[in-house]
C-alpha positions as CSV (number, residue, x, y, z in Angstrom):
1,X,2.7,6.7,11.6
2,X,0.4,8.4,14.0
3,X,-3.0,6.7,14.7
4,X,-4.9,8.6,12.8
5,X,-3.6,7.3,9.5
6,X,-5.0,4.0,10.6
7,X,-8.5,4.1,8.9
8,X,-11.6,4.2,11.9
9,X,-14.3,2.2,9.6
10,X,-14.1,-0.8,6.9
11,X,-16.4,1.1,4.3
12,X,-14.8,2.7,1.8
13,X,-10.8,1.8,2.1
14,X,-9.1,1.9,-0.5
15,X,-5.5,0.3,-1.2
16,X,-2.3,1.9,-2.7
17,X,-1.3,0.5,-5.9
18,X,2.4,0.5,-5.3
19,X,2.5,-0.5,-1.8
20,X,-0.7,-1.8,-0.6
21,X,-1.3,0.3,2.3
22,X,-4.8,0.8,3.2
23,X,-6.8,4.2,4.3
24,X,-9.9,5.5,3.7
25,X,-10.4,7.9,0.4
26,X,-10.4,10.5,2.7
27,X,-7.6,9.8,3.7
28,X,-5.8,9.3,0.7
29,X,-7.1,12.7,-0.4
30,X,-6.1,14.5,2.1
31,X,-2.7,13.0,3.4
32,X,-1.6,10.5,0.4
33,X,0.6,7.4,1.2
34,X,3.3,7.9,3.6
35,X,5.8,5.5,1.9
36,X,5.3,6.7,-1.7
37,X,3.4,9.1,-3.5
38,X,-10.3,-1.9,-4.4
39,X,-8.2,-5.2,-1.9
40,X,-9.2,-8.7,-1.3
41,X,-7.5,-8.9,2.5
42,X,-5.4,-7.2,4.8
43,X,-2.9,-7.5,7.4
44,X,-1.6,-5.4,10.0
45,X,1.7,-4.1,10.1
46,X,2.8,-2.8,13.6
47,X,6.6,-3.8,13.6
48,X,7.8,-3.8,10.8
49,X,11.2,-5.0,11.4
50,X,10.3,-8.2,13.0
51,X,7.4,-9.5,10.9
52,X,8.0,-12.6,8.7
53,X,5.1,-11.5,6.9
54,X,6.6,-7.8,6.3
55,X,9.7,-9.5,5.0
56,X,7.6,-12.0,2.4
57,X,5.4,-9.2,1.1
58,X,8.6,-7.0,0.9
59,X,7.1,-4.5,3.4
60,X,9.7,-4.4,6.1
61,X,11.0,-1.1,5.5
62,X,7.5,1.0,5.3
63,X,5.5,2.5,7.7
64,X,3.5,1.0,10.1
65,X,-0.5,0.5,9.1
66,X,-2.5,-1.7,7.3
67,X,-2.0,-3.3,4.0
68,X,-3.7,-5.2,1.5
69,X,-2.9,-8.4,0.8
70,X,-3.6,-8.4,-2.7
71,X,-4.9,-5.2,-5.0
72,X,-6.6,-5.3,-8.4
73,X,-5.8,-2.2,-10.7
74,X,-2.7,-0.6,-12.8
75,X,-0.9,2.3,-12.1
76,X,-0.9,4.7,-15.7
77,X,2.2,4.1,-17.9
78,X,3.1,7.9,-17.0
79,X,3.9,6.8,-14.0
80,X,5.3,3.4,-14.3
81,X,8.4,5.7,-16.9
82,X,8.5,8.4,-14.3
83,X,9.1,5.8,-11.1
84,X,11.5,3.8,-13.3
85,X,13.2,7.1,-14.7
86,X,13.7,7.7,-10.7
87,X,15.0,4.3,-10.2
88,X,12.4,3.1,-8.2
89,X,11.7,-0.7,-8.8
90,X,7.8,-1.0,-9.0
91,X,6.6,-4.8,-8.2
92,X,3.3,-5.1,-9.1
93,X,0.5,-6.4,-6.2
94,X,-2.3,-7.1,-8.6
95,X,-3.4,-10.6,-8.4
96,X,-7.0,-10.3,-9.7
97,X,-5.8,-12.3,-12.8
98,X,-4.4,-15.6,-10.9
């Protein structure tokens, strides 16, 4: 991930409902999320590999950036049939109702 995917103001971010990382709408727009096609918190992620944290928020394997700790939202059940129909295990990170 090059620095410029790492958003340059805290108005306006917005999370990725399937992994959490956070970027500006712009930024979204115009690049979408590098590990996959409205947050409480977020954390850094700038090795991956080594963090405890990456490995308890199942994160290890993406890209480095910044995440949300928590998202509120669904994805549409279009998608939740095509990313099971592709075998990809979606974990939800919605904790607005806790």
């Amino acid at each position: 991930m090059s620095f410029d995917a790492i958003p340059k103001d805290l108005r306006g971010l917005r999370a990725c409902l399937v992994c959490s990382l956070v970027k500006s709408f712009d930024q979204f727009e115009t690049d979408g999320c590098e590990n996959c096609e409205e947050f409480l918190r977020m954390k850094a992620l700038t090795t991956p590999t080594d963090s405890w944290v990456a490995k308890w928020q199942r994160l290890a394997r993406f890209t480095r950036g910044i995440y949300a700790i928590s998202v509120s939202g669904t994805l549409p059940q279009s998608t939740l049939r095509d990313m099971k129909n592709r075998g990809i295990v979606y974990k939800s990170r919605d904790r607005s109702q806790r």
